[in-house]
C-alpha positions as CSV (number, residue, x, y, z in Angstrom):
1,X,0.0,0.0,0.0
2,X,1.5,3.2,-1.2
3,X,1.3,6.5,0.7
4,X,-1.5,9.0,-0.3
5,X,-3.1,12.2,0.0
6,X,-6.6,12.4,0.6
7,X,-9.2,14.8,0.3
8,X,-9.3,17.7,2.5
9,X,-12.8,18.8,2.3
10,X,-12.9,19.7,6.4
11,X,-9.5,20.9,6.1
12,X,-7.9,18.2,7.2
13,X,-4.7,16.7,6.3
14,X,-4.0,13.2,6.7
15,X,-1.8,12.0,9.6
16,X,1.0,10.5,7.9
17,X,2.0,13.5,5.6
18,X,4.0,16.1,6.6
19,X,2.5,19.2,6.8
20,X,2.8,21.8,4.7
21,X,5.1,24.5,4.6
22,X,3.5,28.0,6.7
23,X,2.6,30.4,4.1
24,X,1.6,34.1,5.3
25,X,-2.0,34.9,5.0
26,X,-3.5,38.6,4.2
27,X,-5.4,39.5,7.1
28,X,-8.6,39.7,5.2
29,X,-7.7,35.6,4.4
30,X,-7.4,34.9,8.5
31,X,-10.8,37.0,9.9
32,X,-13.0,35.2,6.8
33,X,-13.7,31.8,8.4
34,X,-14.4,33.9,11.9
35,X,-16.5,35.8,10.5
36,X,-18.2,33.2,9.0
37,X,-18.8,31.7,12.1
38,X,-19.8,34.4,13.8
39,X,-22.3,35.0,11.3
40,X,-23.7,31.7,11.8
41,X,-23.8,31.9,15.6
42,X,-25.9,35.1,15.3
43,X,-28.4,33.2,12.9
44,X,-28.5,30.6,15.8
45,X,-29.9,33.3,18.1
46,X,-32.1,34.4,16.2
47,X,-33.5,31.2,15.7
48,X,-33.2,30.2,18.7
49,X,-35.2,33.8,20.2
50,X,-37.9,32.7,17.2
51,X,-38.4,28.9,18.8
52,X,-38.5,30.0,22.4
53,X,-40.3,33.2,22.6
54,X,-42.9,32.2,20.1
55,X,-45.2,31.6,23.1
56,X,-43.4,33.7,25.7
57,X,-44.5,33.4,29.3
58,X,-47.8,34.6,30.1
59,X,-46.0,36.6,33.0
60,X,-44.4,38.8,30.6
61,X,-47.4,40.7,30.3
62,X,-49.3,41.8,26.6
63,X,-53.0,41.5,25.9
64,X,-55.2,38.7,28.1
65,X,-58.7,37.9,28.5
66,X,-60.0,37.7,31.8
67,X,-61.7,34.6,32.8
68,X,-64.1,35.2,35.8
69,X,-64.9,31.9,37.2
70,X,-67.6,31.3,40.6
71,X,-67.3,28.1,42.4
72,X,-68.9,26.5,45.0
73,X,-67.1,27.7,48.5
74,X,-65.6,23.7,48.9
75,X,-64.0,23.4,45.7
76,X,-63.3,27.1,45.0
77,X,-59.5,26.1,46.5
78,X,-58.8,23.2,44.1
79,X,-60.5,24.5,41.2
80,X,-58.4,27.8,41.8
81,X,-55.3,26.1,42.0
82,X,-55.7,23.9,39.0
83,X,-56.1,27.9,37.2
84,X,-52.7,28.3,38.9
85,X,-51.2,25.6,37.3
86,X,-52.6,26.7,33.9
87,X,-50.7,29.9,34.0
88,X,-50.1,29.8,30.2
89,X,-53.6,28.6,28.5
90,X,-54.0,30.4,25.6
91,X,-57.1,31.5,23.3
92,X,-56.8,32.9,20.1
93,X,-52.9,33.7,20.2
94,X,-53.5,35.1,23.4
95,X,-53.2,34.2,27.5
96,X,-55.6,33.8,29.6
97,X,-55.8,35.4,33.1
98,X,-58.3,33.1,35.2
99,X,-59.9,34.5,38.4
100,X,-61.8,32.0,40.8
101,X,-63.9,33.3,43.2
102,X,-66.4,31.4,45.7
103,X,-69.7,31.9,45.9
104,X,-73.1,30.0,47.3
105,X,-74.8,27.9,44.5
106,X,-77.9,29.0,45.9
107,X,-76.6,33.0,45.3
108,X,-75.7,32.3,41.9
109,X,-78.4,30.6,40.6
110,X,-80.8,33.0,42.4
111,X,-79.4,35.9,40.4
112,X,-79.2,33.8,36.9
113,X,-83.2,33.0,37.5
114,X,-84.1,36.8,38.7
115,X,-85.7,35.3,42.3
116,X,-85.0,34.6,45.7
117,X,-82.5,35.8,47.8
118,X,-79.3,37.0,47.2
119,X,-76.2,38.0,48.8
120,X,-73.6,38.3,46.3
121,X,-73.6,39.9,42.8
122,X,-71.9,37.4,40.3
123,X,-71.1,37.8,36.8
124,X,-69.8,35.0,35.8
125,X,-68.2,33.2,32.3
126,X,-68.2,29.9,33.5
127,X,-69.7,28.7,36.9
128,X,-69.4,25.5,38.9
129,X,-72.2,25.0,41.9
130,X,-71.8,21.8,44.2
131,X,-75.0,19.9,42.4
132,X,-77.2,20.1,38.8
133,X,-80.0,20.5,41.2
134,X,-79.6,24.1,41.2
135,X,-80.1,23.9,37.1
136,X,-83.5,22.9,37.6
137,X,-84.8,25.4,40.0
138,X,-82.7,27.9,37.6
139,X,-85.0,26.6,34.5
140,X,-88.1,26.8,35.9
141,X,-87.7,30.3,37.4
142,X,-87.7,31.9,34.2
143,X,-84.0,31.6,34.1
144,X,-81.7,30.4,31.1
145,X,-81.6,26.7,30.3
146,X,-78.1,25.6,31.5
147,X,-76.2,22.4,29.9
148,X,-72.8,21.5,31.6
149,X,-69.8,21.3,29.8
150,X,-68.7,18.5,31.6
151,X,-68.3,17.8,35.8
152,X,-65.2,18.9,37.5
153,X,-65.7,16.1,40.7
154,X,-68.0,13.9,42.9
155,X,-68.9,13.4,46.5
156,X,-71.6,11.5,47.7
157,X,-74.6,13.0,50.4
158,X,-73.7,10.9,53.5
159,X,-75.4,10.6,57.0
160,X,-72.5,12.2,59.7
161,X,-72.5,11.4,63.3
162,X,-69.4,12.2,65.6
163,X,-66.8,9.3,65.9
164,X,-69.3,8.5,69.9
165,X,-71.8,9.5,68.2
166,X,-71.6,6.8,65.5
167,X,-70.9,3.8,68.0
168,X,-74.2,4.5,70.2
169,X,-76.4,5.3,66.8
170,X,-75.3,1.4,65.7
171,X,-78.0,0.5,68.8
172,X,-80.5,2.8,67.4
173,X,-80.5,2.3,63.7
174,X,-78.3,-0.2,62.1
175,X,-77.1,-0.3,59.3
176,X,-77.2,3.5,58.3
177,X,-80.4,4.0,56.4
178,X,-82.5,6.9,55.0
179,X,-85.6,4.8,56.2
180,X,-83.9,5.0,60.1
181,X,-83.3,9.2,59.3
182,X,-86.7,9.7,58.2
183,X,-88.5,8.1,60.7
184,X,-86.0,9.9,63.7
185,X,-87.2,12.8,61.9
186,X,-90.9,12.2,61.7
187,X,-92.5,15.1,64.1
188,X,-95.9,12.3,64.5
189,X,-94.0,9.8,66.0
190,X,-92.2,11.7,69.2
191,X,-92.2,8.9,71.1
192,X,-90.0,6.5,68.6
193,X,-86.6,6.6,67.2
194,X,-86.8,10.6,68.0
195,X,-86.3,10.2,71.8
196,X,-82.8,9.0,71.0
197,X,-81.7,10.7,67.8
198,X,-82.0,13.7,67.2
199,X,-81.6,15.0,63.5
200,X,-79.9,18.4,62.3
201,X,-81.0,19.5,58.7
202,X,-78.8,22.0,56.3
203,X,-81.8,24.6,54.8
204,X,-82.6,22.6,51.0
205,X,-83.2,25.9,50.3
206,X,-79.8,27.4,50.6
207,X,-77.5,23.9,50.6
208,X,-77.4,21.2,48.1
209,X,-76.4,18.5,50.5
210,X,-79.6,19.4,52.5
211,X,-82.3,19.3,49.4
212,X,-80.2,16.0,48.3
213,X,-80.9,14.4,51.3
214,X,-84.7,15.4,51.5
215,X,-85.4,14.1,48.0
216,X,-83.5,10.7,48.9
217,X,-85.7,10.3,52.2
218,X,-88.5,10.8,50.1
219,X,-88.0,8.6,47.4
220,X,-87.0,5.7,50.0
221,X,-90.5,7.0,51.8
222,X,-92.4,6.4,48.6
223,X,-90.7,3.1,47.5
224,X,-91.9,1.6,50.7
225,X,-95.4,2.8,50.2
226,X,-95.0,5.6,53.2
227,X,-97.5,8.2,53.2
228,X,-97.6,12.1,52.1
229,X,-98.5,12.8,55.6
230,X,-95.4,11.5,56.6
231,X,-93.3,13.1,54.8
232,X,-94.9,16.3,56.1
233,X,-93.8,15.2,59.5
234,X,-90.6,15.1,58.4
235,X,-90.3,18.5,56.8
236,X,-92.2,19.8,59.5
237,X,-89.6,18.2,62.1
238,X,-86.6,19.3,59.9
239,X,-87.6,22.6,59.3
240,X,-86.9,23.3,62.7
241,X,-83.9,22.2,63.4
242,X,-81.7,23.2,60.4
243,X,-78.3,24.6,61.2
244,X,-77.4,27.5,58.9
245,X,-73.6,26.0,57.6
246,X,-71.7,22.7,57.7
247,X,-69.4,24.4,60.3
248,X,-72.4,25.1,62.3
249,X,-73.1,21.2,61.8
250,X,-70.2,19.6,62.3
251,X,-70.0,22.1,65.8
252,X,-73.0,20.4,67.2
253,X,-71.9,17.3,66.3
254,X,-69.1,17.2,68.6
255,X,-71.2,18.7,71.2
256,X,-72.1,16.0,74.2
257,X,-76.2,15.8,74.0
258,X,-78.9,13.5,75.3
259,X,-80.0,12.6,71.8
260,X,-77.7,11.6,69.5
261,X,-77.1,14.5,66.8
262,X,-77.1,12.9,63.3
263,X,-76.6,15.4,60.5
264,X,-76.5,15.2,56.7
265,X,-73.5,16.4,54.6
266,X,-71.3,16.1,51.6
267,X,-69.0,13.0,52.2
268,X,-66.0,16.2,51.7
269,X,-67.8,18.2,54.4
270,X,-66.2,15.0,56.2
271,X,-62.8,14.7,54.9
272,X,-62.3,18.4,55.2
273,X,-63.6,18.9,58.6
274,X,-61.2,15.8,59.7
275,X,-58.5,17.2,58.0
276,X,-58.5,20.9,58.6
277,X,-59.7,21.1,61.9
278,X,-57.9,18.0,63.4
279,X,-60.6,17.7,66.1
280,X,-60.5,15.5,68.7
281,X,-64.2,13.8,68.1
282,X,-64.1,13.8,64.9
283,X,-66.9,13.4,62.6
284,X,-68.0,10.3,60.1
285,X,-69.5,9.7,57.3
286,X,-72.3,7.1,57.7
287,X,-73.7,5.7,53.9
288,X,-77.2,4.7,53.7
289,X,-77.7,1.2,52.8
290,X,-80.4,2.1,50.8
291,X,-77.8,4.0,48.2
292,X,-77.4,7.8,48.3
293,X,-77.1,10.7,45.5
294,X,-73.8,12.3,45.1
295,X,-73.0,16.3,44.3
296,X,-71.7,16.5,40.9
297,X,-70.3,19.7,40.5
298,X,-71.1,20.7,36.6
299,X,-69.4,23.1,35.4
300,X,-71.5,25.6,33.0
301,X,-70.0,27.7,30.8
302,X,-72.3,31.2,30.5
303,X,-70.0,33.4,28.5
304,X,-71.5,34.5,25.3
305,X,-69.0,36.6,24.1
306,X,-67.1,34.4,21.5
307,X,-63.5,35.0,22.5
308,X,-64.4,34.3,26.0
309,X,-66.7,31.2,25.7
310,X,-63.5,30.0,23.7
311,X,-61.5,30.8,27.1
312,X,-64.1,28.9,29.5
313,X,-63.8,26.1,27.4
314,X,-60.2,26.0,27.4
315,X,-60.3,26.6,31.5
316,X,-62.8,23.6,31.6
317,X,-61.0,20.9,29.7
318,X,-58.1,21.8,32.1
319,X,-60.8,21.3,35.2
320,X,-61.7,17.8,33.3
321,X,-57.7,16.3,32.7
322,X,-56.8,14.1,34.2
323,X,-54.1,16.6,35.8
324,X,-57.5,18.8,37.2
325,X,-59.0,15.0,38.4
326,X,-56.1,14.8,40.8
327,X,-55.9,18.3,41.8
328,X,-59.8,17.7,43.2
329,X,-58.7,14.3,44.3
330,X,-56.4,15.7,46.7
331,X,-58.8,18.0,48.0
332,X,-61.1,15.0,49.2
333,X,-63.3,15.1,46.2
334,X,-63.9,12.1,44.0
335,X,-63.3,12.3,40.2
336,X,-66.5,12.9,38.1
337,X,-67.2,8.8,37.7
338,X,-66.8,8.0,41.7
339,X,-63.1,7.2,42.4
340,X,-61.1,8.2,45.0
341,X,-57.8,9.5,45.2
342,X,-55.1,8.3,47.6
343,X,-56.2,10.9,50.6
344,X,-59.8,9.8,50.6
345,X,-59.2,7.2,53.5
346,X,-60.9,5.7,56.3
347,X,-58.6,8.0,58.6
348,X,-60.4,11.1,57.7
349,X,-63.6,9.3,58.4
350,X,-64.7,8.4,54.7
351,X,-64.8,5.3,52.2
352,X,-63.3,5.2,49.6
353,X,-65.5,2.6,48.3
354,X,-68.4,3.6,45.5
355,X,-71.1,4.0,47.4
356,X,-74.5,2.5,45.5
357,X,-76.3,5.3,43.7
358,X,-79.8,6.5,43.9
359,X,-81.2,8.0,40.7
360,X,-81.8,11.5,40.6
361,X,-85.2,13.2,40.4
362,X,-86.8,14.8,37.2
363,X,-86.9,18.3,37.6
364,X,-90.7,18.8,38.9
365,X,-89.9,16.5,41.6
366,X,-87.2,18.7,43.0
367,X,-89.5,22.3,42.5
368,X,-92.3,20.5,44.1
369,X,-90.1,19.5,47.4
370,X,-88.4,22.8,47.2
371,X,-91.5,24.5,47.3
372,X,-93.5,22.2,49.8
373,X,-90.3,23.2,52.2
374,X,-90.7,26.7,51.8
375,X,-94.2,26.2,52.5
376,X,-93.9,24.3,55.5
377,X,-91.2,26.7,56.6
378,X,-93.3,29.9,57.0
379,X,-94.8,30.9,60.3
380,X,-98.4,29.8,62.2
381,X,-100.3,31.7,63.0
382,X,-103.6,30.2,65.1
383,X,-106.7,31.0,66.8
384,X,-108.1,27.6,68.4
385,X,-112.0,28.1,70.0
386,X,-112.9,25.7,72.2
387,X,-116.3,24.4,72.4
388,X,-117.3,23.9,76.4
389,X,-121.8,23.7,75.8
390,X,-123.7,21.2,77.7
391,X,-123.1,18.4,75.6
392,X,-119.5,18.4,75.6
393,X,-119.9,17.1,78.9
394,X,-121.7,13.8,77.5
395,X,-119.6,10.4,77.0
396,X,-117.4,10.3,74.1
397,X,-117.9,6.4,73.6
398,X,-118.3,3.7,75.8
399,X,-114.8,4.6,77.7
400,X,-116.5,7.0,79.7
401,X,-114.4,9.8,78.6
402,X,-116.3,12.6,78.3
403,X,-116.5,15.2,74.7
404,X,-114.7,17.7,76.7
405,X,-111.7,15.2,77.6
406,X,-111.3,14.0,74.5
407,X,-111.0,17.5,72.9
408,X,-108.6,18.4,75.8
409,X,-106.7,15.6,74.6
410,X,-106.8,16.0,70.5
411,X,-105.7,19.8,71.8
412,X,-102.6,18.4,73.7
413,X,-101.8,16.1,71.1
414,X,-101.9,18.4,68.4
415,X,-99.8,21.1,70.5
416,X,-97.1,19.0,70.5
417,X,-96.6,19.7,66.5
418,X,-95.9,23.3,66.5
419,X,-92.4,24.4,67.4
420,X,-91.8,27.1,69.9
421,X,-92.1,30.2,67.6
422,X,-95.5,29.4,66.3
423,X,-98.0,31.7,67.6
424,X,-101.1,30.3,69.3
425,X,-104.4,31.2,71.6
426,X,-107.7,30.1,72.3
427,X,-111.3,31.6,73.1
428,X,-113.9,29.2,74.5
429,X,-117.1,29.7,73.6
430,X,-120.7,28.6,74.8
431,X,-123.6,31.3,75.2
432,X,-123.7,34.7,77.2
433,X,-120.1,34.4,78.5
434,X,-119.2,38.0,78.3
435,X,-122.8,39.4,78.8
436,X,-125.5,38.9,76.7
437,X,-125.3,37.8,73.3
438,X,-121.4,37.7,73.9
439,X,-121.1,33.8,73.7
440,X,-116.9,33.6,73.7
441,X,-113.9,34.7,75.7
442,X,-110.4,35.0,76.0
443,X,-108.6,32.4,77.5
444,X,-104.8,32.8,76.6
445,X,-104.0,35.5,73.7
446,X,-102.1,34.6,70.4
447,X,-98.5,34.5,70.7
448,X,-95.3,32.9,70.0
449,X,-95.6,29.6,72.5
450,X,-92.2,29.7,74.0
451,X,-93.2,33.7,75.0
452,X,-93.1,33.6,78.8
453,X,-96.5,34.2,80.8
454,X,-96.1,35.0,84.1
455,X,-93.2,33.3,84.6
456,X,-94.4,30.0,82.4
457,X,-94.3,29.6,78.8
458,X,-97.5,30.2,76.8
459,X,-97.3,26.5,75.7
460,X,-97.3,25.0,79.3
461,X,-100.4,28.1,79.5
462,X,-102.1,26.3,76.9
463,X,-101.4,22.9,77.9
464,X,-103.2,23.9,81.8
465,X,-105.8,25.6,80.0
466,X,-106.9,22.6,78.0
467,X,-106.4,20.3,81.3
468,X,-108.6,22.5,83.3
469,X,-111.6,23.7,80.9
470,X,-114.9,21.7,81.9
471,X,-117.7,22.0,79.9
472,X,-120.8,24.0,81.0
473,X,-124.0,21.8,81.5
474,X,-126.6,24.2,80.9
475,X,-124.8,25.7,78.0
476,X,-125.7,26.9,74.8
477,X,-123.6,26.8,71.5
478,X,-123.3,30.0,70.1
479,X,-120.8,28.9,67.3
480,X,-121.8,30.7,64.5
481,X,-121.6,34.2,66.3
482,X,-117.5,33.3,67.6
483,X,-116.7,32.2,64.4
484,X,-117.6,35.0,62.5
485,X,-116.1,37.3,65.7
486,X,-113.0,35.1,65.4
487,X,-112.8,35.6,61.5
488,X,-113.5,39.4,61.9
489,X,-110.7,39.1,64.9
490,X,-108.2,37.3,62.5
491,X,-108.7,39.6,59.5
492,X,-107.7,42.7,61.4
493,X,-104.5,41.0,62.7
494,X,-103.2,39.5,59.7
495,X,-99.9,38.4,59.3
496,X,-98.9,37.7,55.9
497,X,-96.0,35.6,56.3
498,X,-97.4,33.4,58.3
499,X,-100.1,30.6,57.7
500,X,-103.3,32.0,59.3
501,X,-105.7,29.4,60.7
502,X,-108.8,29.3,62.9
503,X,-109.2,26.2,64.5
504,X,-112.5,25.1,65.9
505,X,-112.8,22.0,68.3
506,X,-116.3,21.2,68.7
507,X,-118.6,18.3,69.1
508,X,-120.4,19.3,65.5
509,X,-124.0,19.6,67.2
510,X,-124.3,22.6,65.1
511,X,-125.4,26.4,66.4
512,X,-128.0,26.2,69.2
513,X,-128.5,29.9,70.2
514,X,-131.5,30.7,71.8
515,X,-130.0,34.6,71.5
516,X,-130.6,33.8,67.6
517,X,-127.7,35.6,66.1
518,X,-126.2,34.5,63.0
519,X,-128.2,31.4,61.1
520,X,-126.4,28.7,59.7
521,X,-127.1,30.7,56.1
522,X,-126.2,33.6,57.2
523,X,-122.4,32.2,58.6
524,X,-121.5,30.6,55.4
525,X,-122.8,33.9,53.1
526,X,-120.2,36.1,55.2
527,X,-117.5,33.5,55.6
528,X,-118.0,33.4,51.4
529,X,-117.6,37.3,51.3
530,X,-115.0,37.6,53.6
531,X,-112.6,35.1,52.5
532,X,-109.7,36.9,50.2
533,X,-107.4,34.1,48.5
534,X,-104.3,36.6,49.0
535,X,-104.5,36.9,52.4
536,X,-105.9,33.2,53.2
537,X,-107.8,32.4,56.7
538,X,-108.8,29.3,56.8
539,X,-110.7,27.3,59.2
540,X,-110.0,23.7,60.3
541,X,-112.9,21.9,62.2
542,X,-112.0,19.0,64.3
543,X,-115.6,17.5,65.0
544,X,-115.3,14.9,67.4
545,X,-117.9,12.2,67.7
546,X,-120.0,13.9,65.2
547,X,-121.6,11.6,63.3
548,X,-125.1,13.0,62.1
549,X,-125.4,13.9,58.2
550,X,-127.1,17.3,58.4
551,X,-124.1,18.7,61.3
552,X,-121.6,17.2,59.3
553,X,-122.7,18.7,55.8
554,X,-122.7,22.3,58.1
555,X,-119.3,21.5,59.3
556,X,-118.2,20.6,56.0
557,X,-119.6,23.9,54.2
558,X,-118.5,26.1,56.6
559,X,-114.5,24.9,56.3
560,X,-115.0,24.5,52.3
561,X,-116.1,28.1,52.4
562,X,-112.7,29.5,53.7
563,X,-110.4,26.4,51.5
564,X,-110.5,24.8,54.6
565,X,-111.3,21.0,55.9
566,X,-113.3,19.9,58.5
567,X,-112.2,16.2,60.2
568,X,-114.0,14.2,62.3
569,X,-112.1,11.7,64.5
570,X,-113.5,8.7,66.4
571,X,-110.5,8.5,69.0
572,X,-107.5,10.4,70.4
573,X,-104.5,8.2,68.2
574,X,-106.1,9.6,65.0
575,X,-105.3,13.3,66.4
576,X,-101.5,13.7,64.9
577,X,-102.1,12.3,61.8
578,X,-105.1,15.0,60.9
579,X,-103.2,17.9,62.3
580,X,-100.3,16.7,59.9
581,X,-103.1,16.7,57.4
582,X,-103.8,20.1,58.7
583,X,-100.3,21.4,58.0
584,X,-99.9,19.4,54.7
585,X,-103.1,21.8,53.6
586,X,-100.6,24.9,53.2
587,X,-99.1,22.8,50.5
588,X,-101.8,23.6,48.0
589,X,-103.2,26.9,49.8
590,X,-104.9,28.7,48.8
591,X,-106.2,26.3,46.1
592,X,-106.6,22.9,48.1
593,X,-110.5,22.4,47.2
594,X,-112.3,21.8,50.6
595,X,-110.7,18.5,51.1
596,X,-112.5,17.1,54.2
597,X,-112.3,14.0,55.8
């Protein structure tokens, strides 16, 4: 092999070869390949500044829209720090500056519908409440039609006890159940699972948890055949023990109590009380056996401007990754289809299990209990007239117990149904108790019945009064003349949030006035001109032991003349279940139809 040159296209030279002599070079021949060089290295930057600053930090500043997003208080952190993490989304060539404020569902969709309450003012390009319940009441306010975009997270509607408070409700309802909630919560059973467990409500009204919970109960209740009246206990019961947050719940909780405080909440309510407050009774998340509904956090996108709509939808897909499922994960949520992250755990007092599902209810179902709560929620207001004639004093049946007794007892039984602020009194009424032709009197004014009288409250008042009043034997039944005083009376005091009712308690033998006064004719032609639909009086007759046609048809005409009822028992034990039929009437007020029974 012979020695060669090679090329020396690199400039090169090969190894073996001497090199050649030095030559000198013009200084123009030296600086060419530098400059060559250099000029490439500057071409380098400037492609290198094209590649990396074509999307320069959104930090750097330049033109943005502004994304306001509301969210529901509890997942206003994680939803807010998922927009943290998206710090560079982009629309149209340009970033996109998200803003996450909190906000009550029940607010926001107040001010989207134009009714109810509200307490913030909200504009919002994309929302996300704590439950598509809110959509319906939204829709059928008048509001816009609202379609979510997809659901940012999950978390089931539990039953919570304290960690004590858990072990001692396993000996009064076992397994968890909405059936054992419902019937702890039923005001016409006092004496049953109520005497040990005592049930805290969040306002349905105001809490998505809390309406979650009542239309669950409900559609267990009617699954089992369980009756409207019922349920009416239940909402009546409820509605007076709701506490106003979940940190008001979770505070009574943990509070030591003769009845055993069960209260309902979001299965996060749980986690983060557990693991924010590190109490030392901490709470638990009981699941009903019966299944449960879950809040599902949609997230609605309400921009209409089309730059910004573009920008929510961007913001949402981020919320939907899988990156945004583990952000709400770790803030004790579930991801949209149920699963848990790592930090949902039985220490924090959840399961991470799927709990079974209940379906949801269509969208009437939910106004109708909305509204039947609202309903049973306002004020009573209540005049009660007590017959005490002659023949109140004759046997009731074959017991012995007398008319007079047994109303005594229908009045103490029903007392026991109104809660403290209800406003109550009662006139008695015969013949010529205040003078002639003045056949009622006073006996204890309306007012609220935990008002103090004389250093007793005006329910215990009540309560003697009933005991005490004996009939009079040679007494006359002025009736029509004190109902149309006690209508007249009523009128003039009228209290418009409040359910105004005259309730008589009578024996039905009709008007006997030998005074004459107002006929039987003439009662029902003024009841008929008085009554005014928007500012409703009606009266409920309890008739007991009345059991001829003609004073029944009376009875009957003079309730159906204010859209009232008149009821006629045969014994005491059928005394709650019509004064629960008696609340249940301010359900369809002022449009019930005379109903009697």
């Amino acid at each position: 092999m012979g020695r060669h040159r090679t090329d020396e296209l690199d400039g090169g030279f090969e190894p073996h070869n001497e090199p050649p002599p030095r030559r000198r070079a013009s200084r123009g021949r030296v600086f060419a390949p530098l400059a060559g060089a250099a000029a490439f290295a500057v071409l380098c930057g400037v492609g290198a500044y094209v590649v990396f600053n074509k999307n320069p930090s959104c930090d750097s500043g330049g033109a943005k829209v502004a994304l306001p997003v509301v969210a529901s208080p509890d997942i206003q952190p994680a939803v807010e720090k998922i927009a943290k993490d998206a710090k560079n989304l982009r629309v149209d060539g340009k970033c996109v500056a998200v803003t996450v404020t909190a906000a009550d569902s029940s607010d926001v969709a107040n001010t989207m519908a134009g009714s109810g309450p509200t307490t913030t003012k909200v504009d919002p390009a994309l929302w996300i409440p704590d439950s598509s319940l809110w959509l319906a009441g939204t829709a059928k306010a008048g509001g816009p039609s609202l379609k979510p975009a997809g659901h940012a997270a999950d978390s089931p509607v539990v039953l919570t006890a304290s960690k004590a408070g858990a072990t001692k409700l396993k000996a009064a309802f076992s397994p968890a159940s909405w059936t054992g909630l419902m019937s702890a919560a039923n005001a016409a059973n006092p004496d049953g699972l109520a005497k040990k467990v005592r049930v805290l409500a969040l306002d349905p009204t105001q809490n998505a948890a809390g309406l979650s919970a009542l239309l669950a109960g409900a559609g267990v209740l009617k699954a089992a055949g369980g009756s409207e009246d019922t349920l009416v206990g239940v909402l009546r019961q409820l509605s007076e023990s709701t506490v106003p947050s979940p940190d008001s719940l979770f505070a009574t909780l943990t509070k030591t109590a003769t009845r055993i405080p069960v209260g309902i909440s979001s299965e996060q309510a749980v986690w983060a009380f557990n693991t924010g407050k590190s109490p030392a009774n901490p709470a638990v998340a009981l699941y009903p056996a019966e299944g449960t509904v879950s809040l599902d956090y949609p997230i609605i996108v309400t921009a209409k401007d089309e730059q910004l709509r573009k920008a929510a939808e961007a913001f949402s897909a981020q919320v939907t990754s899988a990156a945004g499922r583990q952000v709400v994960q770790a803030y004790g949520f579930r991801a949209p289809d149920g699963k848990a992250g790592g930090r949902l755990k039985a220490d924090y007092g959840v399961n991470p299990k799927k709990p079974k599902e209940l379906p949801i209810p269509d969208a009437a179902s939910i106004t109708k209990l909305a509204q039947a709560w609202q309903q049973i929620k306002l004020g009573t207001k209540i005049l009660a007239l007590i017959d005490i004639s002659g023949t109140m004093a004759l046997p009731a049946d074959k017991s012995g117990v007398t008319r007079m007794q047994a109303i005594s007892g229908v009045g103490i039984e029903g007392l026991k149904l109104f809660p403290d602020k209800a406003e109550l009194g009662i006139w008695a009424f015969s013949d010529n108790l205040r003078g002639k032709g003045v056949d009622w009197k006073q006996i204890v004014p309306i007012g609220p019945l935990a008002q103090q009288i004389n250093g007793v409250t005006r329910r215990d008042v009540i309560q003697q009064a009933l005991q005490q009043t004996k009939a009079i034997p040679t007494g006359n039944t002025g009736l029509n003349d004190t109902l149309w005083a006690a209508y007249q009376n009523m009128s003039k005091s009228y209290e418009p949030d409040k359910v105004n009712t005259i309730i008589l308690f009578t024996d039905g033998v009709g008007n006997d006035d030998p005074n004459g006064g107002i006929s039987n004719a003439g009662i029902l032609q003024r009841l008929k001109q008085a009554y005014n639909p928007k500012k409703p009086i009606s009266i409920l007759i309890i008739s007991f032991n009345t059991t001829k046609d003609e004073n029944r048809t009376q009875m009957k005409a003079i309730a159906t003349a204010t859209g009232g009822a008149a009821y006629f028992p045969q014994n005491v034990l059928e005394i709650r279940k019509i004064f629960l039929q008696g609340i249940a009437r301010r359900l369809c007020a002022p449009n019930c139809g005379g109903t009697q029974k």
